[in-house]
BALOBA-1460 file (C-alpha; in Angstrom, 3 decimals):
// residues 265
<rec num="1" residu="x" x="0.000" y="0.000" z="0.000"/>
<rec num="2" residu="x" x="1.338" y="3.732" z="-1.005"/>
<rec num="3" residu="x" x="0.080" y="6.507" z="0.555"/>
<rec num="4" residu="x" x="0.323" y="9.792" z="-1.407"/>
<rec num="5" residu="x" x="-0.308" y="13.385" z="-0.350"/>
<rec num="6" residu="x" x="0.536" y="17.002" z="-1.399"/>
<rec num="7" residu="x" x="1.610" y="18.856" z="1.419"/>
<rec num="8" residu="x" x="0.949" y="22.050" z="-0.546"/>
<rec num="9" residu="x" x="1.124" y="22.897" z="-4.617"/>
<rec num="10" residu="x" x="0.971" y="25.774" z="-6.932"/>
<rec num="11" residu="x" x="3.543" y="28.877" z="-8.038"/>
<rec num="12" residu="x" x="4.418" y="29.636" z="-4.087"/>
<rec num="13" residu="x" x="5.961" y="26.180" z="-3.493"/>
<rec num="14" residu="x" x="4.871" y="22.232" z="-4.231"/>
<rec num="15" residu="x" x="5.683" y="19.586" z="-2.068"/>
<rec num="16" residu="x" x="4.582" y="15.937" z="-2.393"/>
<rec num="17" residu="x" x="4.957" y="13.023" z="0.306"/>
<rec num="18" residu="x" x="4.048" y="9.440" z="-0.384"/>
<rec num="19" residu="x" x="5.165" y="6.958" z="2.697"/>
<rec num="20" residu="x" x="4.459" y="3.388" z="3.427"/>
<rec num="21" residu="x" x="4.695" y="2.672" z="7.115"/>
<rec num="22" residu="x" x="8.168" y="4.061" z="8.151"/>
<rec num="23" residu="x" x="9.104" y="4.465" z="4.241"/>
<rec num="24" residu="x" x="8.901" y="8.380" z="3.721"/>
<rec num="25" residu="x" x="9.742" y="9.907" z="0.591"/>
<rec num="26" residu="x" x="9.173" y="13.515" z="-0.599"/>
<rec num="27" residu="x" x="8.828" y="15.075" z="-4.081"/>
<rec num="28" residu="x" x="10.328" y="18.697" z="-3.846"/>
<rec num="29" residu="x" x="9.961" y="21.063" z="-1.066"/>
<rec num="30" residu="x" x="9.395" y="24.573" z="-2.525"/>
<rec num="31" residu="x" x="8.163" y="26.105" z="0.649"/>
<rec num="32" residu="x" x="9.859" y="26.879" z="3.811"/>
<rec num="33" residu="x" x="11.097" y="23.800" z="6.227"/>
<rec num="34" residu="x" x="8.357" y="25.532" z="8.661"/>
<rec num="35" residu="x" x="5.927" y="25.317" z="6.840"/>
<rec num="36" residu="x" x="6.860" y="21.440" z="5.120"/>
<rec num="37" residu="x" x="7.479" y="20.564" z="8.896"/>
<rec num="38" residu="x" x="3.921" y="21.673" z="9.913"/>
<rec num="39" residu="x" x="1.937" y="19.916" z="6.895"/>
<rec num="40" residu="x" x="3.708" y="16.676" z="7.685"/>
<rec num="41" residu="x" x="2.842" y="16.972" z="11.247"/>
<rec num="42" residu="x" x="-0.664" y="17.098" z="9.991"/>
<rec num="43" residu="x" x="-0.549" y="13.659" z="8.617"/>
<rec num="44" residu="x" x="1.186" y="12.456" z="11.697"/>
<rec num="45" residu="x" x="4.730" y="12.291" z="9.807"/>
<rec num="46" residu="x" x="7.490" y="13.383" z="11.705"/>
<rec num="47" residu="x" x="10.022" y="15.246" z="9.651"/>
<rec num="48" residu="x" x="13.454" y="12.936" z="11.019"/>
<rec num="49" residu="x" x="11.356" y="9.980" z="8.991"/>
<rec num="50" residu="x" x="11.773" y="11.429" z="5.890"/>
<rec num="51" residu="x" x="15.057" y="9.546" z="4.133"/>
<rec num="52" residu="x" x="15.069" y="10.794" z="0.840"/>
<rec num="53" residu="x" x="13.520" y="13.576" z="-1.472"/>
<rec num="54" residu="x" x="13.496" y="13.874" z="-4.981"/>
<rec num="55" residu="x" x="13.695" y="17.155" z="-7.010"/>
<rec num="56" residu="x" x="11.955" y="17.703" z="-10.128"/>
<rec num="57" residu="x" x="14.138" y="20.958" z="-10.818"/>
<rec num="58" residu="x" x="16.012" y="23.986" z="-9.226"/>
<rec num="59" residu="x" x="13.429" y="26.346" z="-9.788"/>
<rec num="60" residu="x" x="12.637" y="28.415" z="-6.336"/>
<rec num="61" residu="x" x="8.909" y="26.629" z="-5.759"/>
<rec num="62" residu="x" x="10.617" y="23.390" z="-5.663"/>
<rec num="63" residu="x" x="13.711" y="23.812" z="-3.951"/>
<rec num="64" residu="x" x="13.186" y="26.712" z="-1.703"/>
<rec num="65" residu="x" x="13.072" y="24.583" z="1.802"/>
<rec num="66" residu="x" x="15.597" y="22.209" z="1.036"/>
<rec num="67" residu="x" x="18.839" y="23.917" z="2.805"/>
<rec num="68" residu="x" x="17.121" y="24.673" z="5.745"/>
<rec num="69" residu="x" x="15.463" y="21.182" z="6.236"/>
<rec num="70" residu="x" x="18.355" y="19.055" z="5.457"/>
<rec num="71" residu="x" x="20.586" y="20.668" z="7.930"/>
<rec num="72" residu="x" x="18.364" y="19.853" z="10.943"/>
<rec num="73" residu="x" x="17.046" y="16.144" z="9.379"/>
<rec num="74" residu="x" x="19.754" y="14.501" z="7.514"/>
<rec num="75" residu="x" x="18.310" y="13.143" z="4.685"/>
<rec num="76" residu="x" x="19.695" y="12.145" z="0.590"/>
<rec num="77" residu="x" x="18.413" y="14.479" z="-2.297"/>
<rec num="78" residu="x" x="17.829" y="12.725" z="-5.240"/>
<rec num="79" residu="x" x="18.970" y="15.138" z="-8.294"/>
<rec num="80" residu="x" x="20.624" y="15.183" z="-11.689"/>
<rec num="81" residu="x" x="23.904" y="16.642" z="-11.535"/>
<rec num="82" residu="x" x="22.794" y="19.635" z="-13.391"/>
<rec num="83" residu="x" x="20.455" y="20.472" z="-10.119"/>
<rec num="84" residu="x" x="23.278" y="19.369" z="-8.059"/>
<rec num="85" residu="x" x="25.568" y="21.826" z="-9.840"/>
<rec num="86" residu="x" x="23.224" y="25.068" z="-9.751"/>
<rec num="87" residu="x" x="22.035" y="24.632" z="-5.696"/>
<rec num="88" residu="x" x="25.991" y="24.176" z="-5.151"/>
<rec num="89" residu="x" x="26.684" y="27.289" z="-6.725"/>
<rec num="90" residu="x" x="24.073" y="28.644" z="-4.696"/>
<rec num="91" residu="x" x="25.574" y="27.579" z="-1.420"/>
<rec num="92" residu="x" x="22.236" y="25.359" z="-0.917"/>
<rec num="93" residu="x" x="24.346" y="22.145" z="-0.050"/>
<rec num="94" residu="x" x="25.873" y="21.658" z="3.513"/>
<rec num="95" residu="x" x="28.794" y="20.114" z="3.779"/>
<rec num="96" residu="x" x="28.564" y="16.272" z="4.158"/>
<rec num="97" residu="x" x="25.033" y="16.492" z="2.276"/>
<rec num="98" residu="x" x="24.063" y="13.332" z="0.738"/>
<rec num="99" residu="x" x="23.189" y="13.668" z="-2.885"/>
<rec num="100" residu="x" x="22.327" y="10.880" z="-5.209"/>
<rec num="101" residu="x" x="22.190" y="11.490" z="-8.993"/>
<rec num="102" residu="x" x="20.130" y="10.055" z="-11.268"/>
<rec num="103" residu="x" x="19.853" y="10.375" z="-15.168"/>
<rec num="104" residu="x" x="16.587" y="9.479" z="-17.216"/>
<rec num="105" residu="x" x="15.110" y="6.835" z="-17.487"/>
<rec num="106" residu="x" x="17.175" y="4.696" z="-14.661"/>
<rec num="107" residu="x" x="15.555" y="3.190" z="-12.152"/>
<rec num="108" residu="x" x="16.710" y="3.330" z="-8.900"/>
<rec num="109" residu="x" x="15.258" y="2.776" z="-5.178"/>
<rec num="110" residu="x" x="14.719" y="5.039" z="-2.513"/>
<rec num="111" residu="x" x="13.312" y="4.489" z="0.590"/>
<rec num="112" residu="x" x="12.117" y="0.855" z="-0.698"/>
<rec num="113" residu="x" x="9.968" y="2.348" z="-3.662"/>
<rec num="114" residu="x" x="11.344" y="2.189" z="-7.060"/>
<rec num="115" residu="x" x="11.144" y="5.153" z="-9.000"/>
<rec num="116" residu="x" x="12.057" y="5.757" z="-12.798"/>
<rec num="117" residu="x" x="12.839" y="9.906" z="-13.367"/>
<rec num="118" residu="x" x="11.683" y="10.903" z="-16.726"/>
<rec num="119" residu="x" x="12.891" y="14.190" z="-18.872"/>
<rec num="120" residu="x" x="10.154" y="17.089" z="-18.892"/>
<rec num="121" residu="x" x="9.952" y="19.844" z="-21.425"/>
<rec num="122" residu="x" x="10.636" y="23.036" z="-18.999"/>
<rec num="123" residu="x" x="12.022" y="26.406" z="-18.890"/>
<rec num="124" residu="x" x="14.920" y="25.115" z="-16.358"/>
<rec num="125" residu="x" x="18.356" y="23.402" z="-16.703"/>
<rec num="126" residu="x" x="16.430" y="20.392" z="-16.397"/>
<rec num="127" residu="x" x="13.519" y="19.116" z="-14.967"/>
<rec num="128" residu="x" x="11.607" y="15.573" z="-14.379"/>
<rec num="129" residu="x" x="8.311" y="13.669" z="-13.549"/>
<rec num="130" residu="x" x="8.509" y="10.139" z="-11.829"/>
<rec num="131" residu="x" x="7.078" y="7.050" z="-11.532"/>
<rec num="132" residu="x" x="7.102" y="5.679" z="-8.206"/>
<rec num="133" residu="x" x="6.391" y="2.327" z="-7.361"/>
<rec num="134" residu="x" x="5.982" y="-0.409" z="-4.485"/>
<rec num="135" residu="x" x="4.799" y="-4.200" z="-5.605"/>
<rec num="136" residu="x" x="2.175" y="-3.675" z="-8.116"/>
<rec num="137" residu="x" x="1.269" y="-0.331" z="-6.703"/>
<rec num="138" residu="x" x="2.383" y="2.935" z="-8.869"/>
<rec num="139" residu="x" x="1.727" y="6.495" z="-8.818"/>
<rec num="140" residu="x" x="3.204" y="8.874" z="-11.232"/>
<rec num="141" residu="x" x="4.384" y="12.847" z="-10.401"/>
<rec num="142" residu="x" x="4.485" y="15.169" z="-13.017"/>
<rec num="143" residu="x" x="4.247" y="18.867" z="-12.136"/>
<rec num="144" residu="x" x="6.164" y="21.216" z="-14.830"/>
<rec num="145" residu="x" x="5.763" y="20.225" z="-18.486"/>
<rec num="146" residu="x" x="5.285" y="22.632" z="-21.520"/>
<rec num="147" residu="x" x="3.670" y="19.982" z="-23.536"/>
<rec num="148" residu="x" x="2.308" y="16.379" z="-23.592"/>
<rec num="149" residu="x" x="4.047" y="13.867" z="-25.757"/>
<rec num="150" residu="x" x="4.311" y="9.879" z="-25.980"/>
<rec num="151" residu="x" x="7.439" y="9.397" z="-23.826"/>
<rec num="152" residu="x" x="5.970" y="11.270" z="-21.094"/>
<rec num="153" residu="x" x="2.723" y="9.641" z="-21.590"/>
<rec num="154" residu="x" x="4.216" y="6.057" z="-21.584"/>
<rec num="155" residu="x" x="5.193" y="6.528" z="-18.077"/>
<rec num="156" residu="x" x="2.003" y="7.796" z="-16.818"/>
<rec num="157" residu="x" x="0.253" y="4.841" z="-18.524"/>
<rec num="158" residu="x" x="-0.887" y="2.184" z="-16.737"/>
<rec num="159" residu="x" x="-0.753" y="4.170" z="-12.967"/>
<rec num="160" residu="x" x="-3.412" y="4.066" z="-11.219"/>
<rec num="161" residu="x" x="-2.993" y="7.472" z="-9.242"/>
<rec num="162" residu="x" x="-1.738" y="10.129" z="-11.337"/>
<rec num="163" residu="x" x="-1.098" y="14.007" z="-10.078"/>
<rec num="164" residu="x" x="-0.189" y="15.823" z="-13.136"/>
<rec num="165" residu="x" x="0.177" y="19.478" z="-13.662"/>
<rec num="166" residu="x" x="-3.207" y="21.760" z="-14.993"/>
<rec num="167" residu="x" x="-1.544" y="25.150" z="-14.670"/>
<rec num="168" residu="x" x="-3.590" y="27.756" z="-16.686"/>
<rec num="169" residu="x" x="-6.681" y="28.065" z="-17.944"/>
<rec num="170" residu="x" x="-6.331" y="29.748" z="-21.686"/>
<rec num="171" residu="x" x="-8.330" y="32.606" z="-21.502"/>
<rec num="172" residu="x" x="-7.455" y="33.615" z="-18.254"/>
<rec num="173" residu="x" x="-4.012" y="33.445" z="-19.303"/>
<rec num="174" residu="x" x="-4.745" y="35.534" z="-22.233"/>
<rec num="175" residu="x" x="-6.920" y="38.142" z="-21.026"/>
<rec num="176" residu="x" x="-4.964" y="38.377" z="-17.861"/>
<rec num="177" residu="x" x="-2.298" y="41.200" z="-16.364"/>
<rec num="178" residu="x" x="0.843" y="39.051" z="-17.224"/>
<rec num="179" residu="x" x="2.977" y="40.729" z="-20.279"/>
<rec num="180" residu="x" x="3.173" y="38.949" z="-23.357"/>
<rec num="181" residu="x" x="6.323" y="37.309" z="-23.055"/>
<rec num="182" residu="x" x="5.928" y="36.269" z="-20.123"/>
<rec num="183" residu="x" x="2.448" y="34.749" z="-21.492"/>
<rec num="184" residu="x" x="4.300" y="33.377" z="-24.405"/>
<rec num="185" residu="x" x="6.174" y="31.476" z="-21.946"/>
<rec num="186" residu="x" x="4.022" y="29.814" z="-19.909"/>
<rec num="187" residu="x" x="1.858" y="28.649" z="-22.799"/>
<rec num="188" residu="x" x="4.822" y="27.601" z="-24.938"/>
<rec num="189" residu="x" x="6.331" y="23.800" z="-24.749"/>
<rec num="190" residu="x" x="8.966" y="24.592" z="-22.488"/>
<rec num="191" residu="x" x="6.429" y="26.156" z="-20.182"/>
<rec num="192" residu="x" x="3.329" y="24.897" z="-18.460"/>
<rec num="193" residu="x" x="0.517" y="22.287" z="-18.745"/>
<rec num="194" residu="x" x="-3.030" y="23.565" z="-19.753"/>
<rec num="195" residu="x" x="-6.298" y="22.544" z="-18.315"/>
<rec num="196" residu="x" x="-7.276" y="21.539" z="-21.700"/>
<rec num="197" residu="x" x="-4.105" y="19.519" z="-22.465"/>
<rec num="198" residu="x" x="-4.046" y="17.669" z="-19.019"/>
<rec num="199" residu="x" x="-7.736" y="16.925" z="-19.653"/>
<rec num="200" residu="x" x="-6.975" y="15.338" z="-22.953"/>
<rec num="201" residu="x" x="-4.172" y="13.365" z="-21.521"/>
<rec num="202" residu="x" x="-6.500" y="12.566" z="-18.540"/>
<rec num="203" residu="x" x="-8.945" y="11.211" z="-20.743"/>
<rec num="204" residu="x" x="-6.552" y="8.970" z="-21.781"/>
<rec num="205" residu="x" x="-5.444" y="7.720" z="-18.850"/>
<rec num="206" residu="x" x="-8.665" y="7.010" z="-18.166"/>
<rec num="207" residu="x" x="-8.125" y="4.159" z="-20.593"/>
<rec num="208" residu="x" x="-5.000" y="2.488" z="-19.610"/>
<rec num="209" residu="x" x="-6.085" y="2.151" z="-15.387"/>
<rec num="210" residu="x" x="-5.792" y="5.724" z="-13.777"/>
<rec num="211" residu="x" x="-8.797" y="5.751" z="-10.897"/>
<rec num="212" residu="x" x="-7.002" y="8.741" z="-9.110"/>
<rec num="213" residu="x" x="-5.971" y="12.096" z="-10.939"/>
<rec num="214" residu="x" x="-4.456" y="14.810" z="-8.445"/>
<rec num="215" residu="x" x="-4.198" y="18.218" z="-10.335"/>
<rec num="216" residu="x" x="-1.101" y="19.761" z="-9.586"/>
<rec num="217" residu="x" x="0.502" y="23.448" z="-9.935"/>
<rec num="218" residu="x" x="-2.310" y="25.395" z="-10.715"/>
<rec num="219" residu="x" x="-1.946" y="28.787" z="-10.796"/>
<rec num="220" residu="x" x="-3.199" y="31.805" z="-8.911"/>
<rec num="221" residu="x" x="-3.915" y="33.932" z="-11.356"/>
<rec num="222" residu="x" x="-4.622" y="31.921" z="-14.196"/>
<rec num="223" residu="x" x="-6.658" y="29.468" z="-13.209"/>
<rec num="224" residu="x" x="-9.061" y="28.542" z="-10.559"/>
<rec num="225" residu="x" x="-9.897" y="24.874" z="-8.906"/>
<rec num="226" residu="x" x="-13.244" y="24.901" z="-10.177"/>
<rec num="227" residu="x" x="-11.765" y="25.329" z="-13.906"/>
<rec num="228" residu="x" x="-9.343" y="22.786" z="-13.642"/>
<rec num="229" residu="x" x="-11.985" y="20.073" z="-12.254"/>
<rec num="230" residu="x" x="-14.691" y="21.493" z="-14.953"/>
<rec num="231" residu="x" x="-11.966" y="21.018" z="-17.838"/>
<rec num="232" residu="x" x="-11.603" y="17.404" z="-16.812"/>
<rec num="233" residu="x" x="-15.028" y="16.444" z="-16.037"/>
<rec num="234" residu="x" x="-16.541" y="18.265" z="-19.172"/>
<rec num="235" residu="x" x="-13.705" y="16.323" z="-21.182"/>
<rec num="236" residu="x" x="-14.474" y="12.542" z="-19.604"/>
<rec num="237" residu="x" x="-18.346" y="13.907" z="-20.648"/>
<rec num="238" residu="x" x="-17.351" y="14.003" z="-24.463"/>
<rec num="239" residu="x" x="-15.482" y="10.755" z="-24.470"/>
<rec num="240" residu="x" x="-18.803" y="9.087" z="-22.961"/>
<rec num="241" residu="x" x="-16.749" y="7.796" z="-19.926"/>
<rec num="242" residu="x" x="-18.517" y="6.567" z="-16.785"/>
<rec num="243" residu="x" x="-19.265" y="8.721" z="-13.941"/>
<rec num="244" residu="x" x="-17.324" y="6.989" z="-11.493"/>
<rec num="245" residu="x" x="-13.849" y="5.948" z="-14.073"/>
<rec num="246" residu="x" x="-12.081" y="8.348" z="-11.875"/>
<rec num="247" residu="x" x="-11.770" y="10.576" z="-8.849"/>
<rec num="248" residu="x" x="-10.306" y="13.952" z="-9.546"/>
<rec num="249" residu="x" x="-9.236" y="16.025" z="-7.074"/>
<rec num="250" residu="x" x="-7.722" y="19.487" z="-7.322"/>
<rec num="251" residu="x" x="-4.769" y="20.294" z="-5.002"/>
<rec num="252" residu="x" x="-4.871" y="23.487" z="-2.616"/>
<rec num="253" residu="x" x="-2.015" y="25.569" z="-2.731"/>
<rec num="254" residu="x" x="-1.828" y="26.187" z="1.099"/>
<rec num="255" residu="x" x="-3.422" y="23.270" z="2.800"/>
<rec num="256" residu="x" x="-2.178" y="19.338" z="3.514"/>
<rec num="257" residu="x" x="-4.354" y="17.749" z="0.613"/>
<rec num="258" residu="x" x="-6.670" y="14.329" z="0.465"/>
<rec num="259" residu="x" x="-4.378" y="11.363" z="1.403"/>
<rec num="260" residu="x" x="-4.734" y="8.467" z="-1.090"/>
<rec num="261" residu="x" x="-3.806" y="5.062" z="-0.536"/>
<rec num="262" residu="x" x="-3.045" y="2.662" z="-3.904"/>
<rec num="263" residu="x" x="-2.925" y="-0.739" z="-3.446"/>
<rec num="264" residu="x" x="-1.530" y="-3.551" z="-4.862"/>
<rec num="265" residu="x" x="-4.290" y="-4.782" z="-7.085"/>
């Protein structure tokens, strides 16, 4: 059995936890170790159980905590060596810190799940999704992505909880206060997911065994949780799907969200 929970997600800091028994593993930690510390506590995690944490990328919203955390709970970071290189230019590595780097598409294990990083298309040095597994049980993370495409899709296929990113809404993107470049970027392929294209690829999902889809990353001013939910509801409508193929579940940017539990079968 996996257990998976955001402790908080959107454009002021994402943080993912997914534990079985006294196996904790985290997914970034963009916010402050404060406020990571008090959102575990919430789902009666204390923050010394925590062995290892995987980062997506070294933008701030991902990373932010990370210094702070790991020099009061020793813990391994799980990075390419690109993200190793930036938060050690950055001073963001105590000395003695454990890092572990992975490359694509190599599995490794941490904290007795197996987890396979794979490339995403976004505006950073790098930046990956994962798969993360435990018996027949798998989940897949995948929070900053400009654009959908089959390699990405072939490793959400076939998990049956899936939190993927639904960052923007289009027309509040494009009738909102952001300038046009900046606009241009989050709707281009090295920028953001769409309601419309995570709906799409939801739909698929659908298909090959997702029952849980977690919307990740949406944005403040772009988007709202009613949109997101409404894109992907209106979207299993038109393919005819059944009512009940799937829970989906928006994630709140401030608050611990709804713990899931995936089993084995």
């Amino acid at each position: 059995m996996i257990r998976f929970a955001t402790l908080y997600s959107g454009s002021s800091g994402n943080s993912t936890v997914i534990w079985d028994g006294d196996s904790v593993l985290l997914v970034d930690m963009g916010g402050s170790c404060r406020r990571t510390i008090t959102a575990l506590n919430a789902l009666g995690i204390l923050a010394s159980s925590v062995k290892g944490i995987l980062i997506t990328h070294e933008h701030s919203d991902h990373i932010a905590g990370l210094e702070v955390f790991c020099r009061h709970y020793p813990t391994t970071l799980y990075g390419t060596a690109e993200t190793k290189a930036f938060m050690e230019s950055r001073n963001m590595l105590h000395p003695g810190q454990r890092f572990r780097i992975f490359r694509s598409e190599e599995e490794l294990e941490v904290c007795g799940f197996s987890v396979v990083p794979f490339a995403t298309p976004h505006d950073s040095i790098t930046c990956h999704g994962f798969t993360i597994s435990k018996g027949l049980a798998h989940i897949a993370v995948a929070t900053d992505l400009g654009k959908m495409d089959s390699r990405i899709y072939s490793h959400l296929s076939g998990c049956s909880l899936v939190a993927l990113e639904s960052n923007y809404d289009e027309t509040d993107l494009r009738k909102g206060p952001y300038p046009p470049d900046l606009k241009a970027r989050i709707a281009g392929p090295q920028g953001h997911l769409s309601n419309m294209d995570c709906a799409l690829t939801a739909a698929d999902l659908v298909n090959d065994g997702m029952k849980t889809l977690v919307l990740m990353h949406l944005s403040e001013e772009n988007n709202t949780p009613a949109k997101a939910l409404t894109a992907v509801i209106s979207m299993f409508e038109n393919r005819e799907l059944a009512e009940d193929c799937c829970e989906v579940y928006a994630a709140p940017r401030y608050e611990v969200g709804t713990v899931w539990e995936i089993g084995e079968c």
